[in-house]
N, C-alpha and C positions, 0 to 999 in steps of 0.2 A: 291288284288281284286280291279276291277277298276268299281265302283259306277255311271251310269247317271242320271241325275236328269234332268226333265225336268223343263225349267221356268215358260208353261203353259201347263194349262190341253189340249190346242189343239196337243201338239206332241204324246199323248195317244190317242186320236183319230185317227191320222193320220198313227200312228202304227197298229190299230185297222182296217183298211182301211175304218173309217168313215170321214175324215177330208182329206182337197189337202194336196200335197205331202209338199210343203211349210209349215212346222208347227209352225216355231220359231226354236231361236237357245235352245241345249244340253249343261248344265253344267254338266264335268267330274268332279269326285273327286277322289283321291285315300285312299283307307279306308283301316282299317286293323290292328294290330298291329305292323305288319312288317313296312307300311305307314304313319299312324298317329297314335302314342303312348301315352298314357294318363299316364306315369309312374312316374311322379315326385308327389310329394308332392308338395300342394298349398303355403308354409310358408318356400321353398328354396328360397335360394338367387336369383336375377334377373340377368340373362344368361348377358353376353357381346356379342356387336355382332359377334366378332371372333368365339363364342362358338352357336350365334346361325347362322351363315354362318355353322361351323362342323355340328351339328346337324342335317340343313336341308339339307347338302349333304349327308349323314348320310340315309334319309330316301328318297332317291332316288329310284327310280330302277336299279337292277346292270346293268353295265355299260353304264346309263346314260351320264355319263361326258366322258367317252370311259377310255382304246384310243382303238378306234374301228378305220376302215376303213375311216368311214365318220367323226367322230368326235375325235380330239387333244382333247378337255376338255372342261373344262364350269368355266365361272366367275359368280361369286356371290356379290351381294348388296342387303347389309340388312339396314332396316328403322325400326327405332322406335317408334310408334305412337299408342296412346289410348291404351296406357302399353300392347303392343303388339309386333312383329319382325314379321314383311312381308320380305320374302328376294326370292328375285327374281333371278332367275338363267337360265343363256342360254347358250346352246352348243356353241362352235366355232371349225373350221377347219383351223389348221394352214395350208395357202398358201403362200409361199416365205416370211416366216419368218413373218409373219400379222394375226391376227384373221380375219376370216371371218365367219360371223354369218350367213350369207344368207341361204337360203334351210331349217335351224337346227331350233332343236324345245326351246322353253322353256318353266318354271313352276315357279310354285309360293306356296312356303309353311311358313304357317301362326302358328308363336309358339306363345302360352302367355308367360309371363315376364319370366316363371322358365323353358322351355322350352316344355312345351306340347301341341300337336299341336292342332289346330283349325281348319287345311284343308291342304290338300294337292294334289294341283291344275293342272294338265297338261294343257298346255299351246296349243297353235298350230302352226305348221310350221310358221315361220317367211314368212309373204308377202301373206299367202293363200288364206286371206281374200282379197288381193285387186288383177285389175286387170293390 
């Protein structure tokens, strides 16, 4: 299930067609159990990041990382900060032997220390934002 949440009450308006079409920007989340899993016990050990890299590919959606047409796979970097694992993950397309990120999208999913999650973030095309 893919959750939007808006950042202000003006994108409820603007849906409403009471507010201009400009409403602010849409945080996605992806929620769920299949998504973000609340199943560990609070008093397990604290994940390594190889274990929270598995994890947060883990809660992907299928074939995310591919190999699909457009996408070879996806690299992962995880950080550890405020007893947490942010681990940021982005498609790539192998072109002549090279990652190429361009076009592809990424995400971002947030484990506490034992690995359950706190959000799990779809990301948006790489570059879409600018012009």
């Amino acid at each position: 299930m893919i959750v939007r949440r808006a950042v202000t009450g003006t994108a409820i308006l603007a849906a409403l067609g009471c507010a201009p079409a400009a409403a602010g920007p849409i945080h996605i989340y992806r929620t769920g159990p299949q998504f973000c899993p609340h199943d560990r016990a609070p008093d397990s050990p604290r994940i390594t990041a190889a274990q929270a890299i598995e994890r947060a590919l883990a809660l992907l959606p299928d074939h995310f990382c591919g190999p699909t047409w457009f996408v070879s796979g996806c690299d992962a970097e995880p950080e550890f900060a405020e007893n947490a694992w942010r681990v940021f993950v982005r498609q790539y397309k192998l072109r002549d032997g090279a990652r190429d990120f361009g076009g592809l999208e990424h995400t971002y999913v947030v484990l506490d220390r034992v690995g359950n999650c706190y959000a799990n973030i779809p990301g948006t095309v790489e570059g879409s934002t600018h012009e």
